[in-house]
C-alpha positions in Angstrom: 94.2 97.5 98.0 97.6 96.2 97.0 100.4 96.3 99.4 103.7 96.9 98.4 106.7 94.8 99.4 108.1 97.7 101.2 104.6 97.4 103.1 103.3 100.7 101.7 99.2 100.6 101.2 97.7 101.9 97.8 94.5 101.5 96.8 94.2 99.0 93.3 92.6 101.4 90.8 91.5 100.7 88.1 91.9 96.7 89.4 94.3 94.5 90.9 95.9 93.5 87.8 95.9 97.1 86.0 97.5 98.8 89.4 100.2 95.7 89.2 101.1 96.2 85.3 101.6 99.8 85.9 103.6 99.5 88.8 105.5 97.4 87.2 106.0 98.9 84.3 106.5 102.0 86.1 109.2 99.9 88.2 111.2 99.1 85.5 111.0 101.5 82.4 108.8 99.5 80.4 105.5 99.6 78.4 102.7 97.0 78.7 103.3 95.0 75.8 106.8 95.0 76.8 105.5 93.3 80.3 103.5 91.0 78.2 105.8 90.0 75.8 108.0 88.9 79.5 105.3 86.6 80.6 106.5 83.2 80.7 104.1 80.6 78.5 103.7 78.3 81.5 101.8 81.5 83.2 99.7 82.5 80.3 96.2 81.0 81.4 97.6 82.0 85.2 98.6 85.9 84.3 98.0 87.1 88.2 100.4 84.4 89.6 103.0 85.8 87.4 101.9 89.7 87.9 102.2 88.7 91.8 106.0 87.5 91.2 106.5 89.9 89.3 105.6 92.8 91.2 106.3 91.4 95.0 102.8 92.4 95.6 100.3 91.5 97.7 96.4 91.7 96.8 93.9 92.7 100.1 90.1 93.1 99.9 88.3 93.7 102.6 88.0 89.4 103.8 90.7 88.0 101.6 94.2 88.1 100.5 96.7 87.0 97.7 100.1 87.0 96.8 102.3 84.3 96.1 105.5 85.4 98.8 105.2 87.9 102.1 107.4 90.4 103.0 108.2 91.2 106.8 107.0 94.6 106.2 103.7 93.5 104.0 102.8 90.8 107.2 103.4 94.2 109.2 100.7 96.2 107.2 98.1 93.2 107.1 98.2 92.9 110.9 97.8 96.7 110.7 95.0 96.7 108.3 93.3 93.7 110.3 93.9 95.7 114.0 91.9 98.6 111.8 88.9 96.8 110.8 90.1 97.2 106.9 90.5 93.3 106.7 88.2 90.7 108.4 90.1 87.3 108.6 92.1 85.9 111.0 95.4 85.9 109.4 97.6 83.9 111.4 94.7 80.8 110.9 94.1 81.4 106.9 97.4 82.4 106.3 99.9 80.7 108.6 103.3 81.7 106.9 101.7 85.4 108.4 
């Protein structure tokens, strides 16, 4: 799943990365290579850190998560995913910024 920074839940087809490119690209009016072409050389071995900047989103699977910043409204959707059963960690012990 990838959560949005306005804390709405989508599921990440076809993967992470390709939901984040799109919405990106979606975001901003661009195509693909466009967003590539954007990618700073000190992220191009570490493309998903920069796609997480990017995009303001956050990464869940079902016992881990990954983003590089929180939102208020995406630390509101991981408590509600976790209170669901969705996602099994303890957020506020392997995450403490949540």
């Amino acid at each position: 799943m990838i959560i949005h920074p306005d804390g709405s839940v989508h599921y990440a087809v076809p993967s992470h990365s390709e939901y984040m490119t799109a919405y990106i690209c979606r975001r901003d009016r661009i195509t693909p290579r466009q967003l590539e072409k954007r990618c700073p050389k000190a992220y191009y071995f570490d493309y998903m850190t920069w796609l997480y900047k990017e995009s303001g989103c956050v990464s869940v699977w079902s016992n881990f998560i990954r983003a590089v910043t929180f939102t208020k409204a995406q630390i509101k959707a991981l408590n509600e995913l976790r209170a669901a059963g969705v996602l099994n960690l303890d957020i506020k012990e392997d995450f403490p910024c949540c």
